[in-house]
C-alpha positions in Angstrom: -194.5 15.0 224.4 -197.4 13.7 226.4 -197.5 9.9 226.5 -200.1 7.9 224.7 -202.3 6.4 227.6 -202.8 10.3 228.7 -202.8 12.0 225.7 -206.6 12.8 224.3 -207.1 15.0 221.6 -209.5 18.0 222.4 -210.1 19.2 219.3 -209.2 17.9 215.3 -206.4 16.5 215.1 -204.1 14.5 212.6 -202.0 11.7 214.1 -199.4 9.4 211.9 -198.7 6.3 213.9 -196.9 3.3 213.1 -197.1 0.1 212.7 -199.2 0.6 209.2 -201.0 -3.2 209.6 -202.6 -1.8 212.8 -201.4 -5.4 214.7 -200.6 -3.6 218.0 -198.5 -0.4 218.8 -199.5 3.4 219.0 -201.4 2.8 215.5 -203.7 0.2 217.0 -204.0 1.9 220.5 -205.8 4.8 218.4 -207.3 2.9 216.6 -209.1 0.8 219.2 -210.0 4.0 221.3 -211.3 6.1 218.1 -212.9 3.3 215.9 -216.5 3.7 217.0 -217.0 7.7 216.1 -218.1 8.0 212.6 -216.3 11.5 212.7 -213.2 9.6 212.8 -210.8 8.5 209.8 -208.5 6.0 209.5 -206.2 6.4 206.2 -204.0 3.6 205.3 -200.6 4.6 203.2 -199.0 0.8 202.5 -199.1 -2.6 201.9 -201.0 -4.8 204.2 -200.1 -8.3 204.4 -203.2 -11.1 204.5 -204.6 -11.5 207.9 -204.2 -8.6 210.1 -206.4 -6.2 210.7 -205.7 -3.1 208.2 -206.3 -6.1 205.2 -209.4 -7.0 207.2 -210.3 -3.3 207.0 -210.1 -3.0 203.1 -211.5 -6.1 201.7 -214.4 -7.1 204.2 -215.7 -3.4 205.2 -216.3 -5.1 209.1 -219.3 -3.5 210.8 -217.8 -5.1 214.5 -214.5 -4.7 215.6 -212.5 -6.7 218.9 -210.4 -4.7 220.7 -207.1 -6.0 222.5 -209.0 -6.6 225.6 -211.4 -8.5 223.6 -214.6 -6.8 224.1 -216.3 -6.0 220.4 -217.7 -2.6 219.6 -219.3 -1.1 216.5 -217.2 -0.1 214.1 -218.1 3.3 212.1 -214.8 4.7 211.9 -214.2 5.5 208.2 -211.4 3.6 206.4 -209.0 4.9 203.2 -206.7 4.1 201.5 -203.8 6.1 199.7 -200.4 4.1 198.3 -197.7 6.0 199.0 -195.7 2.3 198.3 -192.0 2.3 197.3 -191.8 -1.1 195.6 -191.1 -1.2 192.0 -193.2 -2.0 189.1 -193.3 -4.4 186.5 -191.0 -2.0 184.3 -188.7 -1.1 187.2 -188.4 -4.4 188.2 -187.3 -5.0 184.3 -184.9 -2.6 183.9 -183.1 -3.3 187.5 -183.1 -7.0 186.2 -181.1 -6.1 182.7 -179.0 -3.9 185.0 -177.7 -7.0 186.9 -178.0 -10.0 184.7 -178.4 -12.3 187.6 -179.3 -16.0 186.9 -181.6 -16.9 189.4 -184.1 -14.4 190.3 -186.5 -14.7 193.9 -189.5 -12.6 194.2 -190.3 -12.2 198.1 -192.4 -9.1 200.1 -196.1 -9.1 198.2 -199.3 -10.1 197.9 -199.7 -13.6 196.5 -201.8 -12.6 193.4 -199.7 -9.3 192.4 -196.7 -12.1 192.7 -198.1 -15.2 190.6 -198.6 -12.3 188.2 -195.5 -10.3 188.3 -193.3 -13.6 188.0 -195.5 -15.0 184.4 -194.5 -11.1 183.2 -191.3 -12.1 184.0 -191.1 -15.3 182.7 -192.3 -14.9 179.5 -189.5 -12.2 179.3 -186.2 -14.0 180.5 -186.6 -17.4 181.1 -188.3 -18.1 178.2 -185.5 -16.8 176.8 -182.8 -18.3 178.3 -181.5 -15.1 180.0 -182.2 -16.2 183.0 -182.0 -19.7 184.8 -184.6 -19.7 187.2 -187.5 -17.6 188.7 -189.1 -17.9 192.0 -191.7 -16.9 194.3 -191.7 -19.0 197.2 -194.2 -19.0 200.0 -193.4 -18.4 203.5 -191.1 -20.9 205.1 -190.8 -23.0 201.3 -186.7 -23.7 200.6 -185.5 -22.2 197.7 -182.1 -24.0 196.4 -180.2 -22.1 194.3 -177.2 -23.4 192.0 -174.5 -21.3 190.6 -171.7 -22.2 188.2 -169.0 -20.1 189.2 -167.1 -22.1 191.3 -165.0 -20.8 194.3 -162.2 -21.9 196.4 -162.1 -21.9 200.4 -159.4 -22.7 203.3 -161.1 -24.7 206.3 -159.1 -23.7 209.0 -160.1 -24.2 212.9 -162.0 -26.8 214.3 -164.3 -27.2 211.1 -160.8 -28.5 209.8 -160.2 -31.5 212.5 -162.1 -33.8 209.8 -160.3 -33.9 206.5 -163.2 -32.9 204.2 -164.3 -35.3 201.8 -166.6 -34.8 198.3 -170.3 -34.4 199.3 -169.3 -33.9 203.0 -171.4 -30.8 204.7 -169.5 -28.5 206.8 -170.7 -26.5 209.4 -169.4 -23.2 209.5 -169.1 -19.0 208.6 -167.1 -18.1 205.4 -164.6 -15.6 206.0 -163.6 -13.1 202.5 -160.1 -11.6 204.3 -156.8 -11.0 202.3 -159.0 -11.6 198.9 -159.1 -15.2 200.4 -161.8 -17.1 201.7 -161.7 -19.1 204.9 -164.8 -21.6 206.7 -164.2 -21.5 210.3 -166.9 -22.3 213.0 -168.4 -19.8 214.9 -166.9 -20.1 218.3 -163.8 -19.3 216.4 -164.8 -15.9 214.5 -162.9 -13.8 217.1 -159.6 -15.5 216.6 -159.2 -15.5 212.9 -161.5 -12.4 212.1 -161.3 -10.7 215.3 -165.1 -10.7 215.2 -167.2 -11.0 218.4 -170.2 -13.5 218.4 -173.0 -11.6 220.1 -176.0 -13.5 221.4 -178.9 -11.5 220.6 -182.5 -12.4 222.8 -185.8 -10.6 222.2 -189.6 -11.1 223.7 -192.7 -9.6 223.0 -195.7 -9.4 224.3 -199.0 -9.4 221.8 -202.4 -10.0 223.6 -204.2 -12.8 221.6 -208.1 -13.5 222.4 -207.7 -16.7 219.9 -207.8 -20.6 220.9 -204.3 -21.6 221.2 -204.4 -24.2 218.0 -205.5 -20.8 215.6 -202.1 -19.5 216.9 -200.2 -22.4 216.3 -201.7 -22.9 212.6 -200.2 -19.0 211.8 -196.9 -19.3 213.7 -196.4 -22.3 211.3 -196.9 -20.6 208.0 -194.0 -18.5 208.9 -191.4 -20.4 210.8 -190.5 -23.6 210.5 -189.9 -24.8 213.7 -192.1 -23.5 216.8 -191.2 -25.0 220.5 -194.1 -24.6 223.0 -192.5 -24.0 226.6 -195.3 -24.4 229.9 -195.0 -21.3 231.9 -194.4 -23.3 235.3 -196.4 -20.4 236.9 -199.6 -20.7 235.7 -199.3 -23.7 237.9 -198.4 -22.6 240.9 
């Protein structure tokens, strides 16, 4: 396998490359390097979430395009679209609800028009009728609080158990299910009563970015709820 940065194609070829929002990655590598032949394609299989560049693609037809060094070229590569989606329809999404029988139902994962629709659909067929409590479809980062009658019976063993727990006191903790009981112990203590080891997972990656910091900011903040900015001490000296 010959790897991307040397790899050219010297005659017609068909690549599939991921990821299919054409943020960064092999996908967007192509892209970049292929988007200004008109003899080129570009077919797009999925969803595309608001904001990145395969939703720019299909719903403002751009004639420029910026690269990820940020130089902007003409853009005459030709654009498709074919869904081979696996999400569920209204109908599927029915029948898989009168399957379960759930009580509170949260729609996540889709464009913001499809959902406001797909959640009246589904209003007018259960909550209206009682069937079910509560239907959401939250935006990014909103809380969702969900309340559930079935009530449930835990041991707090550990250090979460120091305090005597009192009614309407929060406790801090993981719930345990062992022995068809269920135990709240902190975390530190996982190992000890579940034999569980707690793993410290740390990942970085590295997207070039041509905007002013502030644009940044404002989308990092539609999807997480806190953001901590850290000064890189070496762009100092």
């Amino acid at each position: 396998i010959t790897p991307l940065p040397e790899w050219d194609a010297p005659r017609p070829a068909i690549v599939i490359a991921s990821p299919g929002m054409l943020q960064n990655g092999p996908s967007r590598e192509l892209f970049d390097r292929w988007c200004e032949d008109k003899h080129n394609s570009v077919v797009l299989t999925g969803y595309c979430v608001q904001n990145t560049l395969a939703k720019d693609l299909l719903d403002s037809a751009p004639s420029t395009h910026t690269l990820q060094d940020g130089r902007d070229v003409a853009l005459r590569i030709r654009v498709h679209y074919i869904s081979f989606s696996a999400h569920a329809d209204f109908i599927q999404t029915s029948q898989f609800i009168d399957e379960l029988r759930p009580s509170q139902i949260v729609l996540v994962h889709g464009e913001a028009n499809m959902m406001s629709s797909l959640k009246k659909q589904l209003v007018a067929k259960y909550e209206t009728g009682g069937t079910v409590e509560n239907i959401w479809s939250p935006e990014n980062t909103q809380t969702v609080t969900l309340t559930f009658h079935e009530s449930k019976v835990a041991k707090v063993v550990g250090r979460v158990a120091v305090e005597r727990p009192r009614d309407g006191m929060e406790l801090h903790g993981v719930v345990l299910h062992k022995n068809f009981q269920l135990q709240v112990v902190s975390v530190d203590e996982m190992a000890q009563h579940a034999g569980l080891q707690v793993a410290q997972v740390v990942q970085r990656q590295h997207i070039p970015f041509n905007q002013p910091w502030q644009v940044l900011l404002f989308h990092l903040s539609k999807l997480f709820d806190d953001i901590k900015q850290l000064q890189d001490k070496g762009l100092d000296g």
